[in-house]
PDB file with SEQRES, HELIX, SHEET and CRYST1 records, atoms N, CA, C and O in Angstrom:
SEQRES   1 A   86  UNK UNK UNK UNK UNK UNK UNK UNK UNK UNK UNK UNK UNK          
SEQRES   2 A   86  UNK UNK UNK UNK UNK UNK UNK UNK UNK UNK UNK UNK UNK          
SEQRES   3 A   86  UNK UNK UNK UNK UNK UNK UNK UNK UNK UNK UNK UNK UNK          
SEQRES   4 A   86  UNK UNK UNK UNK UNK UNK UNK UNK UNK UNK UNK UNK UNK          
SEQRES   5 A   86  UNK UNK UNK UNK UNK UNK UNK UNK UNK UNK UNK UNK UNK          
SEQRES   6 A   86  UNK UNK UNK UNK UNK UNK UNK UNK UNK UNK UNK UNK UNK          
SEQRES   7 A   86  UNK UNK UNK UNK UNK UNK UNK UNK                              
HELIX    1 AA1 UNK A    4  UNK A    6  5                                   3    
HELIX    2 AA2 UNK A   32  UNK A   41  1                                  10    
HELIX    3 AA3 UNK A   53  UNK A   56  1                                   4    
HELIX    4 AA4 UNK A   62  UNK A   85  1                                  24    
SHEET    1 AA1 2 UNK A   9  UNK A  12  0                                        
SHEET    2 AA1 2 UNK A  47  UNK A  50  1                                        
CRYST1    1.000    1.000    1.000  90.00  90.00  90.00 P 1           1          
ATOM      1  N   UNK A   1       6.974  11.027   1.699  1.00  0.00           N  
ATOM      2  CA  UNK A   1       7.471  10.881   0.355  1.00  0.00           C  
ATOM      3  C   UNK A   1       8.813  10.175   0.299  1.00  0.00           C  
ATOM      4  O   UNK A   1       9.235   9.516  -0.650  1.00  0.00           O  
ATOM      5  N   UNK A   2       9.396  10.399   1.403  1.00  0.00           N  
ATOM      6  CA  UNK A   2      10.900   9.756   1.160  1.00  0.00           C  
ATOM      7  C   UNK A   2      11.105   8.084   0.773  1.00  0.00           C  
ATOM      8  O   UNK A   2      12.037   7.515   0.205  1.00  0.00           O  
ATOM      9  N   UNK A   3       9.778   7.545   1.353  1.00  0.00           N  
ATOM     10  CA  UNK A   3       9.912   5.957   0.928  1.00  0.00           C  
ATOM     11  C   UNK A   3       9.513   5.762   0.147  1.00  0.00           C  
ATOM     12  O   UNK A   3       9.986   4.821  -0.489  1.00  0.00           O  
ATOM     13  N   UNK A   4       8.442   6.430  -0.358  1.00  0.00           N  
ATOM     14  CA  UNK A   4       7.672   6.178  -2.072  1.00  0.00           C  
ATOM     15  C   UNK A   4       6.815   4.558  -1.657  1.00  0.00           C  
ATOM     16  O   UNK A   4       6.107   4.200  -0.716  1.00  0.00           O  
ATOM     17  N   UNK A   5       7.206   4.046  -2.612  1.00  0.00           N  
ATOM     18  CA  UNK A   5       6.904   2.755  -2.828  1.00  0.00           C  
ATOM     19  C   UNK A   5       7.297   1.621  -1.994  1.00  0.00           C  
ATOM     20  O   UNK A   5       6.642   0.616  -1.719  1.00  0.00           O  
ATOM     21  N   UNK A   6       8.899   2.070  -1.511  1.00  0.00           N  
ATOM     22  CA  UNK A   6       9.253   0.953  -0.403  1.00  0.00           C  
ATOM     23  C   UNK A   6       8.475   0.678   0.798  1.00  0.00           C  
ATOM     24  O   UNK A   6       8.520  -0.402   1.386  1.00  0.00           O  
ATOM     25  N   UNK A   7       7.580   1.922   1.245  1.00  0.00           N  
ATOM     26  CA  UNK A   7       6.596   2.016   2.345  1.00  0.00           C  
ATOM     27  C   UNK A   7       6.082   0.397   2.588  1.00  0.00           C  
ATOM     28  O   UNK A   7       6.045  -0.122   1.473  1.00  0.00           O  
ATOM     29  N   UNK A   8       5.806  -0.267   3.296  1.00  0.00           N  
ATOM     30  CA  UNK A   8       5.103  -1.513   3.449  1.00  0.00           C  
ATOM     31  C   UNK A   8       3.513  -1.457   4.508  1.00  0.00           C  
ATOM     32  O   UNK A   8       2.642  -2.327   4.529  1.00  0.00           O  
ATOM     33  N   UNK A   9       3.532  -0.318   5.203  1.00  0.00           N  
ATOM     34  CA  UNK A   9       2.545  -0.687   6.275  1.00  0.00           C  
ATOM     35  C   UNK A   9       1.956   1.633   6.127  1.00  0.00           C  
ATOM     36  O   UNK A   9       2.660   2.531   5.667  1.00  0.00           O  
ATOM     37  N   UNK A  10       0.962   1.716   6.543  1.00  0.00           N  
ATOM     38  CA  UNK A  10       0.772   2.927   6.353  1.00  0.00           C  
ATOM     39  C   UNK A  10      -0.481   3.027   7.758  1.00  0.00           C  
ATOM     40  O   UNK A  10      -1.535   2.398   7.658  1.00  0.00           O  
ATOM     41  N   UNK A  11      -0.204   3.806   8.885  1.00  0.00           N  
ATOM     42  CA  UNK A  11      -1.218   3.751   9.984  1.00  0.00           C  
ATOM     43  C   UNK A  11      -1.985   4.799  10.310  1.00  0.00           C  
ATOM     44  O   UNK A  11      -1.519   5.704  11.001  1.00  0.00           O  
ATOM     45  N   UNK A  12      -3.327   4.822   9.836  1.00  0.00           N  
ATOM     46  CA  UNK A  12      -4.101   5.892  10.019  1.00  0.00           C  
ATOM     47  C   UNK A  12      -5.098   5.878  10.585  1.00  0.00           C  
ATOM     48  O   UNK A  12      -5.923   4.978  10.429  1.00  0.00           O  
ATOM     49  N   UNK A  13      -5.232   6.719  11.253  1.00  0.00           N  
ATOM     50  CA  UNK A  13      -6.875   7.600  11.811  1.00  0.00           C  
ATOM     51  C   UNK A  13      -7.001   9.362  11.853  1.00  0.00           C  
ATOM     52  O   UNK A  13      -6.194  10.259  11.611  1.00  0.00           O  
ATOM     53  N   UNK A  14      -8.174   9.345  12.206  1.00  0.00           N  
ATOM     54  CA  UNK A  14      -8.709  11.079  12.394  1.00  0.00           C  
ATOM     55  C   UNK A  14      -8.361  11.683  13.273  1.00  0.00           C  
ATOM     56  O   UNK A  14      -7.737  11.190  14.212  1.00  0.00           O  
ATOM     57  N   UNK A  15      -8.692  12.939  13.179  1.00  0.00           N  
ATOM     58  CA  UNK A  15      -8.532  13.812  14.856  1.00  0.00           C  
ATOM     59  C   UNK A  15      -9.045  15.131  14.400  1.00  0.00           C  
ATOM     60  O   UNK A  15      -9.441  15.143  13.234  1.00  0.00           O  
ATOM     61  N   UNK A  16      -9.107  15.993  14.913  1.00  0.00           N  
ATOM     62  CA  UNK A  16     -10.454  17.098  14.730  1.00  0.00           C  
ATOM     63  C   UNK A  16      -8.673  18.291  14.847  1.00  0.00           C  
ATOM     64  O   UNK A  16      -8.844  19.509  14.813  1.00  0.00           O  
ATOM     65  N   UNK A  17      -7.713  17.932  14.928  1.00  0.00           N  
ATOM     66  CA  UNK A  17      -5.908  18.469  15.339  1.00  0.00           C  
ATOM     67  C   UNK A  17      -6.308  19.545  16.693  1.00  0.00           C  
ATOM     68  O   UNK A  17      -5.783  20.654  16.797  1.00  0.00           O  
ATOM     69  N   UNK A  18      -7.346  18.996  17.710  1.00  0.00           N  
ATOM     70  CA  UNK A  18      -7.032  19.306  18.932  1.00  0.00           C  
ATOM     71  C   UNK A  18      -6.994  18.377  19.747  1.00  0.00           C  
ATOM     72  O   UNK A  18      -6.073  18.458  20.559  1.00  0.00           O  
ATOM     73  N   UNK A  19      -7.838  17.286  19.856  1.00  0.00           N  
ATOM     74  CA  UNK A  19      -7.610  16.174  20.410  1.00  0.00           C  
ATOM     75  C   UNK A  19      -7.022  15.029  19.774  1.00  0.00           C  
ATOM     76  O   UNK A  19      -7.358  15.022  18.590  1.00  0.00           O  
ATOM     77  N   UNK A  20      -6.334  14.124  20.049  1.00  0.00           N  
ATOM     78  CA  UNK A  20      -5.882  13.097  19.035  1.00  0.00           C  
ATOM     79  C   UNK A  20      -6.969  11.941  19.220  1.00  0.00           C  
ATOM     80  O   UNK A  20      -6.560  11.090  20.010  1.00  0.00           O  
ATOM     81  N   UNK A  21      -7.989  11.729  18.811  1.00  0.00           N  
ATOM     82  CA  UNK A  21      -9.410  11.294  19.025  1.00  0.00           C  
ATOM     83  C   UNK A  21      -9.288   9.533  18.348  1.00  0.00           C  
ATOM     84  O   UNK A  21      -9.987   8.566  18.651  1.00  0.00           O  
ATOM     85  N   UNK A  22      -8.343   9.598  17.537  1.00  0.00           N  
ATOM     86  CA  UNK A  22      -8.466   8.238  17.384  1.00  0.00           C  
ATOM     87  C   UNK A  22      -9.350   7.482  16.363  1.00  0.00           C  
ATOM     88  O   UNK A  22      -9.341   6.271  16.143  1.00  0.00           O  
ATOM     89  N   UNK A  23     -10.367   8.748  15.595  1.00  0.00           N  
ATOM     90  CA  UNK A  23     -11.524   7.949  15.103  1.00  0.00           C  
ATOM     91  C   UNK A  23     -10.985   7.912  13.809  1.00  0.00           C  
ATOM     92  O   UNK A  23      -9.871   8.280  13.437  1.00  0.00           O  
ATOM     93  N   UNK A  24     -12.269   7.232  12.920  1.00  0.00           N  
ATOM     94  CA  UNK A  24     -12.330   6.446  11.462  1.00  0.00           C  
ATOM     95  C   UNK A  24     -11.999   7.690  10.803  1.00  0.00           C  
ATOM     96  O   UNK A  24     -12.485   8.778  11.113  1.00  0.00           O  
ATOM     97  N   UNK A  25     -10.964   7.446   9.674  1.00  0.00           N  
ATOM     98  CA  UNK A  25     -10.573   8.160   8.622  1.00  0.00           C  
ATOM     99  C   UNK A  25     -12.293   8.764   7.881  1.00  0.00           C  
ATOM    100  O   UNK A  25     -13.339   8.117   7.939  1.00  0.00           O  
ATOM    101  N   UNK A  26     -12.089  10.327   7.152  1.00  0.00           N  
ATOM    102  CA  UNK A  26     -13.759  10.890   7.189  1.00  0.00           C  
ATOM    103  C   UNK A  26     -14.617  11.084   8.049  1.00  0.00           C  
ATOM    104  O   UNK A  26     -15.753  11.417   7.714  1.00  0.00           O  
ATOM    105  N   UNK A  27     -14.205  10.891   9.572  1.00  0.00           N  
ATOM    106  CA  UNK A  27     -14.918  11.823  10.768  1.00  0.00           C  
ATOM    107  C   UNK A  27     -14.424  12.530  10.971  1.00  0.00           C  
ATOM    108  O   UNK A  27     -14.563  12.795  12.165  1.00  0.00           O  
ATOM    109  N   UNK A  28     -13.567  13.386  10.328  1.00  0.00           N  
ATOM    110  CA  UNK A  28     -13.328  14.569  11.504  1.00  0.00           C  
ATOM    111  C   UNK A  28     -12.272  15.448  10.207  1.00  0.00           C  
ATOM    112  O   UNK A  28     -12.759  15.627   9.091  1.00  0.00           O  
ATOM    113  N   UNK A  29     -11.324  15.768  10.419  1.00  0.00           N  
ATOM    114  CA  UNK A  29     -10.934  17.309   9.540  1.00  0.00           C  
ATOM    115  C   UNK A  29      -9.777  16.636   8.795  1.00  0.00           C  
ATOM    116  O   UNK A  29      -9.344  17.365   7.903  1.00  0.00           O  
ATOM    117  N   UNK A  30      -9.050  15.265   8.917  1.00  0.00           N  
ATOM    118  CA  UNK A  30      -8.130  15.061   8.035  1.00  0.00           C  
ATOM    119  C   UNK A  30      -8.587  14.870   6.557  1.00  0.00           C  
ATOM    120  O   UNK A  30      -9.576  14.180   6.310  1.00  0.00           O  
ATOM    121  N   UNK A  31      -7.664  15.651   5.299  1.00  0.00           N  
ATOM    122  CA  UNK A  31      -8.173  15.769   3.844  1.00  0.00           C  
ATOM    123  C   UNK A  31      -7.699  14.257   3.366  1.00  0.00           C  
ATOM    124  O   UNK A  31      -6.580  13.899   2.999  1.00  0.00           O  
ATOM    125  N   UNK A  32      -8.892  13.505   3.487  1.00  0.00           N  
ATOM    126  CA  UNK A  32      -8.325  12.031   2.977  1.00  0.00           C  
ATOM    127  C   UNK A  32      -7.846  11.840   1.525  1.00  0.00           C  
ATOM    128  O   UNK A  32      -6.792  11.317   1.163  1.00  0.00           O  
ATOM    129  N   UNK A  33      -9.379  12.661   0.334  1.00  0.00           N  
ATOM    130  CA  UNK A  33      -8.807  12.471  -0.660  1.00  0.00           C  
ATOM    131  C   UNK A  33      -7.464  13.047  -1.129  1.00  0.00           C  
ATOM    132  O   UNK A  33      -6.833  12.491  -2.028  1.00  0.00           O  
ATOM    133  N   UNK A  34      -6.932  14.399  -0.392  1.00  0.00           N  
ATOM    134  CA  UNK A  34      -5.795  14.909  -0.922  1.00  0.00           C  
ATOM    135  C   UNK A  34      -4.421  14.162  -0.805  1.00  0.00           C  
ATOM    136  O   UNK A  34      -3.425  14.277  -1.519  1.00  0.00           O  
ATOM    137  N   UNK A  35      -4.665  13.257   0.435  1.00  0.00           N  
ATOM    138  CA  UNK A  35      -3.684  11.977   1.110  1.00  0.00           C  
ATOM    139  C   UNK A  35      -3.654  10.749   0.260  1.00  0.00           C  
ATOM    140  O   UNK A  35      -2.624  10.127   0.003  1.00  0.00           O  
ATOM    141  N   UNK A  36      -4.975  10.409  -0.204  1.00  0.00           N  
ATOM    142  CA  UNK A  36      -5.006   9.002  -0.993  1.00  0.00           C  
ATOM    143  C   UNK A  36      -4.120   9.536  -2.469  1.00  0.00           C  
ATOM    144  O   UNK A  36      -3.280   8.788  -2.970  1.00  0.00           O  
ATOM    145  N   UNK A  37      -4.426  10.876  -3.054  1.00  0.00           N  
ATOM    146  CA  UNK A  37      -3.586  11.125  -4.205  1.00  0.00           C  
ATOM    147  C   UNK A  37      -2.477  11.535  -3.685  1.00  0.00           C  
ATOM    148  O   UNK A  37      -1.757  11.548  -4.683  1.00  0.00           O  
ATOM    149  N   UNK A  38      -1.758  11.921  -2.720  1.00  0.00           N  
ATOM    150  CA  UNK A  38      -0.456  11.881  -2.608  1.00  0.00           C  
ATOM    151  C   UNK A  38      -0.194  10.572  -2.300  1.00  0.00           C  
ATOM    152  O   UNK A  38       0.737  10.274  -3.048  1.00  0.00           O  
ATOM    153  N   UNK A  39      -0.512   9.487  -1.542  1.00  0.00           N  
ATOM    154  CA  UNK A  39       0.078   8.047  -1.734  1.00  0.00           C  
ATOM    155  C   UNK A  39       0.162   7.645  -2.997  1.00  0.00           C  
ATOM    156  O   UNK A  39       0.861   6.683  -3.314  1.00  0.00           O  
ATOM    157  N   UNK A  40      -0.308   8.108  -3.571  1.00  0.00           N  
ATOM    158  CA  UNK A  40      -1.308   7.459  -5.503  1.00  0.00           C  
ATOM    159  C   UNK A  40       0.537   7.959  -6.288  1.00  0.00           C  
ATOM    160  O   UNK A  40       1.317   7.257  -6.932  1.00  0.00           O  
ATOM    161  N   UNK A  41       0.619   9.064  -5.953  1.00  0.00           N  
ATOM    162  CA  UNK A  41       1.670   9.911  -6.355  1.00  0.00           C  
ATOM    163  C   UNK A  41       2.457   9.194  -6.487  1.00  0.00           C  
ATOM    164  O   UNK A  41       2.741   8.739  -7.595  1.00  0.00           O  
ATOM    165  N   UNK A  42       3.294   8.738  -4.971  1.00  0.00           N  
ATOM    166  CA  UNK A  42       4.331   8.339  -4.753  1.00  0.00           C  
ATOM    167  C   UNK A  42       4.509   6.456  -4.684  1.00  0.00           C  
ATOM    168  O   UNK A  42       5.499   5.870  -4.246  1.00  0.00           O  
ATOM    169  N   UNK A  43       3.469   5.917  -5.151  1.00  0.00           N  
ATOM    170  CA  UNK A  43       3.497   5.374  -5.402  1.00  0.00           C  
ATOM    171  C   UNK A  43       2.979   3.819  -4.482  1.00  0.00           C  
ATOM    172  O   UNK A  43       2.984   2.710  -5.016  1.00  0.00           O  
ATOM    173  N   UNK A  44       2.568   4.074  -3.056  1.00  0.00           N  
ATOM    174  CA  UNK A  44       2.325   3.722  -2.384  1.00  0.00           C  
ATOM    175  C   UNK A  44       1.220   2.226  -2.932  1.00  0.00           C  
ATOM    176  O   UNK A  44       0.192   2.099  -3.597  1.00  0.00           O  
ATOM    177  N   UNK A  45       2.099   1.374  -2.244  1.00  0.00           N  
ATOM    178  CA  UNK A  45       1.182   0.047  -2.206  1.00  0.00           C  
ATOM    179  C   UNK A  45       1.108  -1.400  -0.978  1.00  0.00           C  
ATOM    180  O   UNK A  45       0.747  -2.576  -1.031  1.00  0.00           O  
ATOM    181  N   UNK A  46       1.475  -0.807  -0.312  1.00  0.00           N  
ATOM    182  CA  UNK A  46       1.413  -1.402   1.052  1.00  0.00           C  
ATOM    183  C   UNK A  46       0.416  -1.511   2.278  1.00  0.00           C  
ATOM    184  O   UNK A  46      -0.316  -0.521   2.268  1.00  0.00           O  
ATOM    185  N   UNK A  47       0.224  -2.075   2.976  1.00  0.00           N  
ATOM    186  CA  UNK A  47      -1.059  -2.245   3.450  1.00  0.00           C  
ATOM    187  C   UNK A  47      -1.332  -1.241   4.402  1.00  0.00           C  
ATOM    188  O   UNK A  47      -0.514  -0.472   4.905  1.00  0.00           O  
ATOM    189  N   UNK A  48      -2.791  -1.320   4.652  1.00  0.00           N  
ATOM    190  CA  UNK A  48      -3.367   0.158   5.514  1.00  0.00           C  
ATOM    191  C   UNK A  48      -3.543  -0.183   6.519  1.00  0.00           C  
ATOM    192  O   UNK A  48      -4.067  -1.292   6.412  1.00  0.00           O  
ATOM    193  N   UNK A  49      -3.370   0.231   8.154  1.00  0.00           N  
ATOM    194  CA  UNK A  49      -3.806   0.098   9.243  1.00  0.00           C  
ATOM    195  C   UNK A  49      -4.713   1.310  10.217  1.00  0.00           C  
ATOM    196  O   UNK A  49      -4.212   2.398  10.500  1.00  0.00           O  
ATOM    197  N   UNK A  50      -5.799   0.987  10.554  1.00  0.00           N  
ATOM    198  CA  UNK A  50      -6.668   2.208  11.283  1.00  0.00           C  
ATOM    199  C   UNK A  50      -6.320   2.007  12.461  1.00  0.00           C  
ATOM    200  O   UNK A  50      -5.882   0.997  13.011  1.00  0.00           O  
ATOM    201  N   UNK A  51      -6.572   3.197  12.891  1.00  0.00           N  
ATOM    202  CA  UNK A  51      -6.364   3.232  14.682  1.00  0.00           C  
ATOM    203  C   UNK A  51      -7.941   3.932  15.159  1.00  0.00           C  
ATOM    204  O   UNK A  51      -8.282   5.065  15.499  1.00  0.00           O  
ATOM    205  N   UNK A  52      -8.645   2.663  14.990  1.00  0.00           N  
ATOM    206  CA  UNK A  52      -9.708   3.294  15.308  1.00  0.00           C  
ATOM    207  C   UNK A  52     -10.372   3.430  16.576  1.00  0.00           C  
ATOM    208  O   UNK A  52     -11.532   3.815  16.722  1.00  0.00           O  
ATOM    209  N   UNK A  53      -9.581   3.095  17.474  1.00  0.00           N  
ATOM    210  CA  UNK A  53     -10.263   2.562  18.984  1.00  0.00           C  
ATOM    211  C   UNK A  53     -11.153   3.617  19.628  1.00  0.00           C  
ATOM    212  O   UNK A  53     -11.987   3.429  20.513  1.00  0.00           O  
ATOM    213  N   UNK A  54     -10.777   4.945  18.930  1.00  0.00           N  
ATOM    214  CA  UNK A  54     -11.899   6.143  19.587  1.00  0.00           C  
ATOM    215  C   UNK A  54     -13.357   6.122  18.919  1.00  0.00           C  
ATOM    216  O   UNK A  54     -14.388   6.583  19.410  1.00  0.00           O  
ATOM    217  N   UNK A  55     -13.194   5.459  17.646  1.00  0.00           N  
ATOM    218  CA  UNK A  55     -14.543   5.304  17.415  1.00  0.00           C  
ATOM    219  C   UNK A  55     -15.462   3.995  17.691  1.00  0.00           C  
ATOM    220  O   UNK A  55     -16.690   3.916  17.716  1.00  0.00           O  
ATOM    221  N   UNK A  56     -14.442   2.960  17.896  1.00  0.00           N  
ATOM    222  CA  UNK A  56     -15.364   1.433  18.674  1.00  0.00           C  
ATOM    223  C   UNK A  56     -15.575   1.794  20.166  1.00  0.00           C  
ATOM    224  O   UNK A  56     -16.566   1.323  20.725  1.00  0.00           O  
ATOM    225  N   UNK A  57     -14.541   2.764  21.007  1.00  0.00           N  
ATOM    226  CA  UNK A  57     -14.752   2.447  22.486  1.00  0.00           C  
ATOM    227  C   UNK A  57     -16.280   2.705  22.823  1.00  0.00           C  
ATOM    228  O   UNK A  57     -17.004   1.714  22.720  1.00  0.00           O  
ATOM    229  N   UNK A  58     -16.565   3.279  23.009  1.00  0.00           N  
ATOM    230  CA  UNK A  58     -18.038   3.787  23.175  1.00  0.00           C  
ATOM    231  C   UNK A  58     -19.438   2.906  22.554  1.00  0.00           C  
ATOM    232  O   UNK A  58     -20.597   2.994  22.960  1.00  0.00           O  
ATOM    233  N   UNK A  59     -18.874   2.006  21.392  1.00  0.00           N  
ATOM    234  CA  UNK A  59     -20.020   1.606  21.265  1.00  0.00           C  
ATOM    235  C   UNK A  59     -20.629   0.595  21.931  1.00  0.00           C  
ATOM    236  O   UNK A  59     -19.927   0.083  22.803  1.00  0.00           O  
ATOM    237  N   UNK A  60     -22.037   0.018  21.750  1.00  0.00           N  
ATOM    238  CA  UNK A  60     -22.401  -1.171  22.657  1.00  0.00           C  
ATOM    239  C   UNK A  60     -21.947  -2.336  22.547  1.00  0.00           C  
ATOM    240  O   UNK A  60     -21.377  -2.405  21.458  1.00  0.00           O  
ATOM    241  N   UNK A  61     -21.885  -3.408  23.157  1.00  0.00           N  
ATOM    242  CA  UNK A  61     -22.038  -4.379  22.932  1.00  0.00           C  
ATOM    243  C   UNK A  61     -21.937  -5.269  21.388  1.00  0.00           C  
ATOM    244  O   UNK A  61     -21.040  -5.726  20.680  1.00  0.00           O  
ATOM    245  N   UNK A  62     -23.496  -5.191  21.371  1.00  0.00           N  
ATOM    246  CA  UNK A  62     -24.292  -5.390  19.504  1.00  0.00           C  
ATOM    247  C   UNK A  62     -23.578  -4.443  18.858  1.00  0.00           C  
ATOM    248  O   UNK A  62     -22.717  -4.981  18.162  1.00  0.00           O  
ATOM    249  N   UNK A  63     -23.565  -3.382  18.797  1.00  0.00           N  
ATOM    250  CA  UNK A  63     -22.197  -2.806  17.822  1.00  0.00           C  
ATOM    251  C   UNK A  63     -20.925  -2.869  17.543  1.00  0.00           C  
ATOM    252  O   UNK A  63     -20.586  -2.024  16.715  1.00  0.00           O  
ATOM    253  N   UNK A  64     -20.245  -3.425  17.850  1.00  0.00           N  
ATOM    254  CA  UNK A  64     -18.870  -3.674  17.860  1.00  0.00           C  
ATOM    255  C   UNK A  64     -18.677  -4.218  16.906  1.00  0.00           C  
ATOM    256  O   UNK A  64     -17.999  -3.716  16.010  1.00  0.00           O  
ATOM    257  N   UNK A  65     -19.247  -5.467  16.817  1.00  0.00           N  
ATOM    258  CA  UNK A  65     -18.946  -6.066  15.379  1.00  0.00           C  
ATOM    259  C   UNK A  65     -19.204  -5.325  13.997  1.00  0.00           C  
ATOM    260  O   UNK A  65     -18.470  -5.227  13.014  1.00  0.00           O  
ATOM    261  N   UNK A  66     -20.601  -4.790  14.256  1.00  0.00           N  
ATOM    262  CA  UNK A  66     -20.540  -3.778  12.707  1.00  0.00           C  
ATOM    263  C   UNK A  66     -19.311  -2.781  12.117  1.00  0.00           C  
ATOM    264  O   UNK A  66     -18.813  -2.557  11.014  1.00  0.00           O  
ATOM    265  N   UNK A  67     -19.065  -2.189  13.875  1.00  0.00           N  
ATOM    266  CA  UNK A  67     -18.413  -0.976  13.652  1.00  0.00           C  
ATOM    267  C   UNK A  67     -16.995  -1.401  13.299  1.00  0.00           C  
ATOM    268  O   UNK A  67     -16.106  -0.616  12.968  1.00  0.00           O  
ATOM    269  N   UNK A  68     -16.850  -2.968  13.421  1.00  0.00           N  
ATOM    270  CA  UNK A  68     -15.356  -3.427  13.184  1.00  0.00           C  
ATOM    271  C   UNK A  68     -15.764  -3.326  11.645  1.00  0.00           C  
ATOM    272  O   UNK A  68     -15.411  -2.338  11.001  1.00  0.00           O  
ATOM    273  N   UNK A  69     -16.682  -4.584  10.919  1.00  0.00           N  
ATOM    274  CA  UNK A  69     -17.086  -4.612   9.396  1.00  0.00           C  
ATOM    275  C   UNK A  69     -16.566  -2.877   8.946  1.00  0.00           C  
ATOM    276  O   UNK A  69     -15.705  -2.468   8.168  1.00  0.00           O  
ATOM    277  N   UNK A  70     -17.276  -2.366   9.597  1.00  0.00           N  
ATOM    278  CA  UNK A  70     -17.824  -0.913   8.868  1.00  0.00           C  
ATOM    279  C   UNK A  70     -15.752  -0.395   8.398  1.00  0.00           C  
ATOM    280  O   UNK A  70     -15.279  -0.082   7.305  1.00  0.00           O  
ATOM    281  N   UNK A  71     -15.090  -0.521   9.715  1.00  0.00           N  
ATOM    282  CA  UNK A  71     -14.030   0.084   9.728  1.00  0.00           C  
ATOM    283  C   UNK A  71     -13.416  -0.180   8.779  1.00  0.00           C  
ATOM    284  O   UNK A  71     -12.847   0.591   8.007  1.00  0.00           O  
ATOM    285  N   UNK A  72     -13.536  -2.270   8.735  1.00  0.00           N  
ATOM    286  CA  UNK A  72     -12.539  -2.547   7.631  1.00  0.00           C  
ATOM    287  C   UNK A  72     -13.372  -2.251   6.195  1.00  0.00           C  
ATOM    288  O   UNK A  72     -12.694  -2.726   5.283  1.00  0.00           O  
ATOM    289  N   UNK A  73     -14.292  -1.790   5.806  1.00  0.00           N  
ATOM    290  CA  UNK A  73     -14.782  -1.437   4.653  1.00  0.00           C  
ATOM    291  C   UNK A  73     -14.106   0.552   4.148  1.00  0.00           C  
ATOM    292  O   UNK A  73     -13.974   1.145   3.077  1.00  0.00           O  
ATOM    293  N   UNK A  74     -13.921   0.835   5.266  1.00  0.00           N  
ATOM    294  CA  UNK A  74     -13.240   2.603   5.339  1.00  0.00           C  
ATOM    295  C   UNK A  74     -11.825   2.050   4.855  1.00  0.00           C  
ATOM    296  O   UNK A  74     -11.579   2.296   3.675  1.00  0.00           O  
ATOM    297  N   UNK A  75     -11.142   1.554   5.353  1.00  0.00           N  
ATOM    298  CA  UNK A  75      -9.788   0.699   5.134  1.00  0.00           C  
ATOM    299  C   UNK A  75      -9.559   0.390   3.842  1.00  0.00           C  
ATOM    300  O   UNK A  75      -8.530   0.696   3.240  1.00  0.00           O  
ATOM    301  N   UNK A  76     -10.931  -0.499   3.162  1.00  0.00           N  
ATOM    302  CA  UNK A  76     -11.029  -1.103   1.496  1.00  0.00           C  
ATOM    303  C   UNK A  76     -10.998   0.274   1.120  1.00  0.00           C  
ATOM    304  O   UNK A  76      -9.865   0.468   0.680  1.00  0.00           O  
ATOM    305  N   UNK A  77     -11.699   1.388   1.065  1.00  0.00           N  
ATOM    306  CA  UNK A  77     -12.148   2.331   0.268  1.00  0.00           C  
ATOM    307  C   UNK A  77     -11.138   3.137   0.055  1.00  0.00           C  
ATOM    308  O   UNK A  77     -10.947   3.583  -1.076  1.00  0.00           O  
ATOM    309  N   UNK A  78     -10.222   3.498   1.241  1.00  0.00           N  
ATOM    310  CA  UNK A  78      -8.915   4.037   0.875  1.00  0.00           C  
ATOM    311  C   UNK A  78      -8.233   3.427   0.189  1.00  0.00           C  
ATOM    312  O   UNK A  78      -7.564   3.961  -0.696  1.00  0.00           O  
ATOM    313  N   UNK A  79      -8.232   2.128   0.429  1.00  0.00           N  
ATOM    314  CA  UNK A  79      -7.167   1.489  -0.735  1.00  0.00           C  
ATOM    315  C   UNK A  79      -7.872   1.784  -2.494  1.00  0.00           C  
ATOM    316  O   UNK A  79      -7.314   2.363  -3.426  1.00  0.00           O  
ATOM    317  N   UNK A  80      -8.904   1.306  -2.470  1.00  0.00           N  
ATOM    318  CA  UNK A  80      -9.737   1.679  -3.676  1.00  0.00           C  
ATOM    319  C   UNK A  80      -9.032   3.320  -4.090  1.00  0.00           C  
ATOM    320  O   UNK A  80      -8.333   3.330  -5.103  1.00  0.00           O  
ATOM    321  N   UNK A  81      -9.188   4.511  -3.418  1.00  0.00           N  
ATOM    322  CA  UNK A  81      -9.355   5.242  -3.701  1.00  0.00           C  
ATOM    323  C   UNK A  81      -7.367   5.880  -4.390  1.00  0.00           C  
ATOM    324  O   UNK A  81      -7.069   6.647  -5.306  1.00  0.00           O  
ATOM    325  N   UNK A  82      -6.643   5.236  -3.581  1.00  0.00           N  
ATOM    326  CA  UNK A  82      -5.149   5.107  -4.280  1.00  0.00           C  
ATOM    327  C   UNK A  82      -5.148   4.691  -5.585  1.00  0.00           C  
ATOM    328  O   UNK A  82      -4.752   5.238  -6.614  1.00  0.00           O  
ATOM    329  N   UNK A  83      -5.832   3.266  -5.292  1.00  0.00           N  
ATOM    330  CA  UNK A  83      -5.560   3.072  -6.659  1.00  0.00           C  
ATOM    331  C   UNK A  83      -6.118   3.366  -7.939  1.00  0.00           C  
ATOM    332  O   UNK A  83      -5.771   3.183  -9.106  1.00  0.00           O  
ATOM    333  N   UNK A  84      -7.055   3.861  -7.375  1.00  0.00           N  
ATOM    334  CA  UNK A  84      -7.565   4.752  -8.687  1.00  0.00           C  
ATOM    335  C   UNK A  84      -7.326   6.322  -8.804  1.00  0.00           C  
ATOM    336  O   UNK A  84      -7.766   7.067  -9.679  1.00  0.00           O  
ATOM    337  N   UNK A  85      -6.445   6.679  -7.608  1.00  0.00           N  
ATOM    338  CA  UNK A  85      -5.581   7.940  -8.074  1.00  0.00           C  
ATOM    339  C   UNK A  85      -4.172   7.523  -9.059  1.00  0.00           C  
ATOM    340  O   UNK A  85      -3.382   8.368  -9.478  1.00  0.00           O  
ATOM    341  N   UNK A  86      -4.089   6.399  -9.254  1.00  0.00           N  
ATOM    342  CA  UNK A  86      -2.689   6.115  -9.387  1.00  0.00           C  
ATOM    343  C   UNK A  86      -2.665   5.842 -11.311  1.00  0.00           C  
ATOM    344  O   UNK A  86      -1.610   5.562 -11.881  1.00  0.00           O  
TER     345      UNK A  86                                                      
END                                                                             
């Protein structure tokens, strides 16, 4: 909260809060929507970054590319979902 709006960059992923797992925001126990309306709150409009490497490492080959698409579509949806808390 302390930056509000000045925030410029915001870096997220999941974790189940025993392992730090790394995966896509909505796998695992972090409350996204309660997060997207507190950014919404404070006013947040700066860009989103995932740390998703626990959920691409593992995949094949032929998947990688989807699971990149897929990620940056989780990425759009949070932003979507600010701004329509806002």
């Amino acid at each position: 909260y302390a930056l509000g709006s000045r925030g410029s960059v915001i870096h997220l992923h999941d974790n189940d809060f025993n392992v730090d797992s790394h995966t896509l925001p909505y796998l695992a126990s972090t409350n996204y929507p309660s997060l997207c309306k507190a950014l919404a709150r404070v006013g947040y409009s700066g860009d989103i970054t995932l740390e998703s490497d626990g959920f691409i490492k593992n995949m094949p080959d032929g998947l990688i590319l989807p699971a990149l698409i897929f990620s940056r579509s989780v990425a759009s949806y949070i932003r979507d979902e600010i701004n329509r808390f806002s």
